[in-house]
C-alpha positions in Angstrom: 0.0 0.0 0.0 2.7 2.6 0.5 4.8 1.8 -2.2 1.7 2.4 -4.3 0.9 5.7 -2.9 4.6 6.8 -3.7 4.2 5.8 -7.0 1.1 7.8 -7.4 2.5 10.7 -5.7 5.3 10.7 -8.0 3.0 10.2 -11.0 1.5 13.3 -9.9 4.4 15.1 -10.3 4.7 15.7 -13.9 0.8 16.2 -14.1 1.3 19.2 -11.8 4.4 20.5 -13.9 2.6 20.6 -16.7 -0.5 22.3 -15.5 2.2 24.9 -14.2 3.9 25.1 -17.2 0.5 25.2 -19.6 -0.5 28.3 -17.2 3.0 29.7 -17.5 2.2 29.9 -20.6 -1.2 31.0 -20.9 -0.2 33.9 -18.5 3.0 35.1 -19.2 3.3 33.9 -23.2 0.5 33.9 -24.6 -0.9 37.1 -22.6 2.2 38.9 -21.5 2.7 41.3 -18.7 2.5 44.0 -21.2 -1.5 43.0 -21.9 -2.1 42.7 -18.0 -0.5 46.0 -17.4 -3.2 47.4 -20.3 -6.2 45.6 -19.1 -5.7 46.7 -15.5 -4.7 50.4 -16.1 -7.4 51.2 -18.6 -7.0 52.9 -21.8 -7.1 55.9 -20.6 -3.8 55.7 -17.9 -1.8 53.5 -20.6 1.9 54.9 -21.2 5.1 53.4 -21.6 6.1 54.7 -18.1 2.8 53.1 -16.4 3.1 49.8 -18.0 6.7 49.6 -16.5 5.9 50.7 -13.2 2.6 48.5 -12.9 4.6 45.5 -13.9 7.9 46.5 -11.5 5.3 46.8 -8.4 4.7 43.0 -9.0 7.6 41.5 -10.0 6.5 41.4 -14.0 9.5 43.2 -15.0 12.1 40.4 -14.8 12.7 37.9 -17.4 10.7 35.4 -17.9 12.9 32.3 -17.9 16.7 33.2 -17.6 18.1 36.6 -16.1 21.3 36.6 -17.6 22.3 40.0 -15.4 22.0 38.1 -12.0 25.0 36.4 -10.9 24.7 32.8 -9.7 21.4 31.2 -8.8 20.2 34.1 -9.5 20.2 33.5 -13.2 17.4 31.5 -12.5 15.7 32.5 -9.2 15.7 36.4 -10.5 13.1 35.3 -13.2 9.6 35.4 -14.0 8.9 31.5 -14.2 11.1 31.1 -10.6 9.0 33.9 -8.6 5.5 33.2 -10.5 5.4 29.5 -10.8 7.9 27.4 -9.1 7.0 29.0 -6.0 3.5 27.6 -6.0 5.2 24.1 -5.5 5.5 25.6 -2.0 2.4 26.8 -1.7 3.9 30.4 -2.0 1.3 32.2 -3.7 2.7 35.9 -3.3 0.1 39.0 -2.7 -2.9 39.7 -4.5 -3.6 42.5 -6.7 -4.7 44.5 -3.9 -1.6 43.5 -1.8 -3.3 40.6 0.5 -1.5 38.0 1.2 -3.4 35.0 -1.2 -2.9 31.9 1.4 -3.9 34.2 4.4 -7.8 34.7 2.1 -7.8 31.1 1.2 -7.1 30.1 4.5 -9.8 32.0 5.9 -12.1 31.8 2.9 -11.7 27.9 3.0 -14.3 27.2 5.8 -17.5 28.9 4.6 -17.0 27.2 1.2 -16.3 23.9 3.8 -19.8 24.9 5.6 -22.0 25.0 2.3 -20.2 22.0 0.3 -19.7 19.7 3.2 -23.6 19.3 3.9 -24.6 19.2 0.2 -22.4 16.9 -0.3 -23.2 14.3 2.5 -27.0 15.1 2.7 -27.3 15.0 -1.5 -25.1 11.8 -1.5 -27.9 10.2 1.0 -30.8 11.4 -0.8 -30.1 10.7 -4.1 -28.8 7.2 -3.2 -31.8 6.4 -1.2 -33.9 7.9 -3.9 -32.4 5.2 -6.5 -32.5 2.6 -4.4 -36.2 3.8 -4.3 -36.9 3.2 -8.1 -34.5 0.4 -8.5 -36.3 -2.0 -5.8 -39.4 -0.9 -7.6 -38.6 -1.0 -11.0 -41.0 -1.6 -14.2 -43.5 0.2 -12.1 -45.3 3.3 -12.2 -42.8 4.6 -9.3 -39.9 3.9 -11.5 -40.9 5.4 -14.2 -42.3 8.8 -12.9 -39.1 8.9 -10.8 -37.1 8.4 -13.8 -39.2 11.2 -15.3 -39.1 13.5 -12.7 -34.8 13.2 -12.9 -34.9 13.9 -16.7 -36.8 17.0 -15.6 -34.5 18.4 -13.2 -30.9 17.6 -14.9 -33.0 19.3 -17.3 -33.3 22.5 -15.7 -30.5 24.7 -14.6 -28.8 25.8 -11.2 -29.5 29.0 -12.1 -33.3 28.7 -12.0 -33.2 26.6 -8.9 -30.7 29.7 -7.2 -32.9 32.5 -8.4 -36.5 30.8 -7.8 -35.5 29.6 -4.5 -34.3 33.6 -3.9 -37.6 34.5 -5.0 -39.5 32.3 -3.1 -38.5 31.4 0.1 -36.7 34.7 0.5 -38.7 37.0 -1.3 -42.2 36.2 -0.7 -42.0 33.9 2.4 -39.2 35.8 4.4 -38.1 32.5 5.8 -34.5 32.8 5.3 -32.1 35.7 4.2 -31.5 35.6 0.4 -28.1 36.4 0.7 -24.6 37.1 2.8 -23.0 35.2 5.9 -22.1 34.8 9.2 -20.2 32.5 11.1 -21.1 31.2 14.2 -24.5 29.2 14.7 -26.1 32.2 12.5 -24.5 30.8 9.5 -27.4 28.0 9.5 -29.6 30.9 8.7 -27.6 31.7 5.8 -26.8 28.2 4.6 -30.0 26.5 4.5 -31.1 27.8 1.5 -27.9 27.4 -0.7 -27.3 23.9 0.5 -31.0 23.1 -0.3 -30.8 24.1 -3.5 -27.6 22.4 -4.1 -29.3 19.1 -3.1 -32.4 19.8 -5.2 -29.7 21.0 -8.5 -28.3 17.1 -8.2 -31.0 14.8 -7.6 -31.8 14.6 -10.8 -28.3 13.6 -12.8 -27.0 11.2 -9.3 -30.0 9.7 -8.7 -30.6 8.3 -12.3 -26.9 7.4 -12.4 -26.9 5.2 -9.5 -30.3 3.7 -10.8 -28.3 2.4 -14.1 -25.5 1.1 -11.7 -28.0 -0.8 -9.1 -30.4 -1.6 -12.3 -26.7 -2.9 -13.8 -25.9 -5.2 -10.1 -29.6 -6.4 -10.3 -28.9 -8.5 -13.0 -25.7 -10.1 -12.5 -25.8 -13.8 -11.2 -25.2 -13.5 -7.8 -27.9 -11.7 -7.7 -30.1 -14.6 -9.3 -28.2 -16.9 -6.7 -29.3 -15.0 -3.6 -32.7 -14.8 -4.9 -32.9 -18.9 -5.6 -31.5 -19.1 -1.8 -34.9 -17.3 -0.9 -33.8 -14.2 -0.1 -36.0 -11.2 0.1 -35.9 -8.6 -1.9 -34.9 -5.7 0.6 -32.2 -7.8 1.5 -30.5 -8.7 -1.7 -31.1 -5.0 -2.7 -29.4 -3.9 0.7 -27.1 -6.7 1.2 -26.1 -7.2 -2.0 -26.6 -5.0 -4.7 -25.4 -1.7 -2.4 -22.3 -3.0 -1.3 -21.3 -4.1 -4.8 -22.6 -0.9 -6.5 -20.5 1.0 -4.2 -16.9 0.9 -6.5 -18.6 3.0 -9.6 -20.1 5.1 -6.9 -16.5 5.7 -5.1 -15.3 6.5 -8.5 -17.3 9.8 -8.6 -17.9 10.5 -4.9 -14.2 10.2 -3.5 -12.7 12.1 -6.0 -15.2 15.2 -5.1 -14.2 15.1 -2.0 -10.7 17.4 -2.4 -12.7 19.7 -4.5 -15.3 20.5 -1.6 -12.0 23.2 -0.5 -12.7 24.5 -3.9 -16.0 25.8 -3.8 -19.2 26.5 -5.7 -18.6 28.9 -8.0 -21.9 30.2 -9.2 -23.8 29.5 -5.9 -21.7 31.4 -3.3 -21.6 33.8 -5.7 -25.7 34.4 -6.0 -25.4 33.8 -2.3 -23.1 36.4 -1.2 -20.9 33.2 0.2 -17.4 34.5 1.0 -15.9 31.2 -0.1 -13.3 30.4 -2.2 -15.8 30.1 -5.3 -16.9 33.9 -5.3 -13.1 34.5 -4.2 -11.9 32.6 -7.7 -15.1 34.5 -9.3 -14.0 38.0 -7.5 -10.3 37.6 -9.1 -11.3 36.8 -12.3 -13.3 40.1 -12.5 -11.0 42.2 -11.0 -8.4 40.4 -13.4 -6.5 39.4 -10.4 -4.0 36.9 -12.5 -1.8 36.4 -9.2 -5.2 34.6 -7.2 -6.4 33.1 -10.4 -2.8 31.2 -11.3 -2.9 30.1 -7.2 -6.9 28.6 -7.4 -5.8 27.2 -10.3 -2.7 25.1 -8.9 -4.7 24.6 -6.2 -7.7 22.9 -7.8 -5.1 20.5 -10.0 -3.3 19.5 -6.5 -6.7 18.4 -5.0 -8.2 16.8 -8.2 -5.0 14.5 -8.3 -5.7 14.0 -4.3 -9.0 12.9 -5.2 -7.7 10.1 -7.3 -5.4 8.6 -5.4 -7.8 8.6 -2.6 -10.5 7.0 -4.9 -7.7 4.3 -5.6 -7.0 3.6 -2.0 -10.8 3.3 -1.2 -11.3 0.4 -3.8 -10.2 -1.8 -1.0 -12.6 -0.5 2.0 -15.6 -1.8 -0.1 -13.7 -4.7 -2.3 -11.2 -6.8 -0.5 -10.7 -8.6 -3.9 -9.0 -5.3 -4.7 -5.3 -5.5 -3.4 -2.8 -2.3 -3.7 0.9 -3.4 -4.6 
């Protein structure tokens, strides 16, 4: 087991130097510090002597990959490439636009994107499991089939109409809960029931019919047939049998979400007034803040990979066939 998670984590290693490199060279190649200087000072304020003192003020004005005026290390380290991207390998992301230190926001960001993902995750992973279960033990039915219908419906249907009709209504018309903003503390239930109820409602639809194809899939595998010829009832072979094997394909999508929960939701914090790391990546690219947006970035490849190898190594919590050299 740990020799395979050293060779995973070293396999990760050249995925992350190439998502480093590929934004290198999106940011710094392909849009120079010349076109960052313009799109931040605005037409107006754009002069030669501007561009070079916006781009000294954050370290733009070096070169990018070799300073051949440095002496020593320093032909290396005194460069673009060194200060912009290497760092990020030690989770030195520099200041912000504004001059904030990036890891001190995502640090303190990280926890109410933590407090809306965390329980949409667990209580939309519940329902929508329960929910296939649901039309799978009564499948070829009239439940089945309007339950299938209803989830075609709404994977149908945007988040966006879920976010602003759930603003509307329970906000708007019912007062029941605030339709936007955040507090910490036990107030933040106030502020977080709507968002994470609409996050559950946005993904019953698409999960639940998923994991009705895989237990639909299980159901008709011999073992199946065998525990039913044994005189088995059906709750029990669906339960007993057909869960616990389904549970690999569902591993495959749930685990490697888990990571990204430190990410969070882009669009709904946003709507919600959430200061998470979602409206912070969302902020930053509005305010062309390159600095934050090259750091969320780095930081959403490092988890995804995470979320792989931890998907790997949960194979063998639910299938003890499944041994890890």
């Amino acid at each position: 087991m740990f020799a395979y998670i050293v060779r995973r984590v070293l396999y990760a290693v050249p995925i992350l130097v190439g998502v480093n490199l590929l934004t290198f060279l999106l940011f710094f190649v392909v849009n120079t510090p010349e076109d960052m200087a313009r799109m931040q000072l605005g037409a107006k304020r754009v002069t030669p002597e501007a561009i070079e003192k916006w781009k000294a003020e954050r370290g733009y004005d070096k070169p990018l990959l070799w300073n051949a005026q440095a002496g020593g290390a320093g032909k290396a380290t005194q460069t673009v490439f060194f200060q912009k991207s290497v760092r990020l390998f030690a989770f030195d992301f520099g200041a912000s636009e504004d001059k904030r230190d990036i890891a001190s926001e995502i640090g303190e960001r990280m926890w109410p994107s933590l407090a809306l993902a965390v329980p949409v995750f667990l209580v939309g992973l519940a329902v929508c499991v329960s929910f296939a279960l649901l039309m799978a033990f009564f499948r070829a039915t009239y439940l089945d089939l309007w339950g299938v219908v209803l989830c075609v419906a709404m994977m149908s249907i945007s988040t966006l109409f879920y976010i602003i009709g759930g603003q509307y209504l329970l906000s708007k018309l019912l007062h029941l809960v605030p339709i936007s903003g955040y507090q910490g503390g036990a107030d933040a239930l106030r502020f977080l029931f709507l968002p994470v109820f609409i996050g559950v409602v946005a993904g019953i639809g698409a999960s639940s019919r998923w994991y009705r194809t895989l237990f639909l899939e299980e159901m008709g595998r011999d073992y199946v047939r065998t525990a039913r010829a044994k005189g088995l009832a059906e709750r029990a072979v669906l339960f007993g049998h057909v869960l616990q094997n389904a549970l690999i394909p569902i591993l495959t999508g749930v685990v490697a979400v888990i990571p990204l929960l430190f990410m969070g939701s882009l669009l709904t914090e946003s709507f919600f007034g959430i200061p998470g790391l979602g409206s912070y990546t969302i902020d930053a690219i509005q305010a062309q803040d390159f600095a934050v947006v090259r750091a969320m970035v780095f930081i959403g490849s490092v988890f995804y990979i995470v979320g792989l190898i931890l998907t790997d190594i949960s194979y063998t919590l639910v299938d003890p066939r499944i041994r890890l050299q």
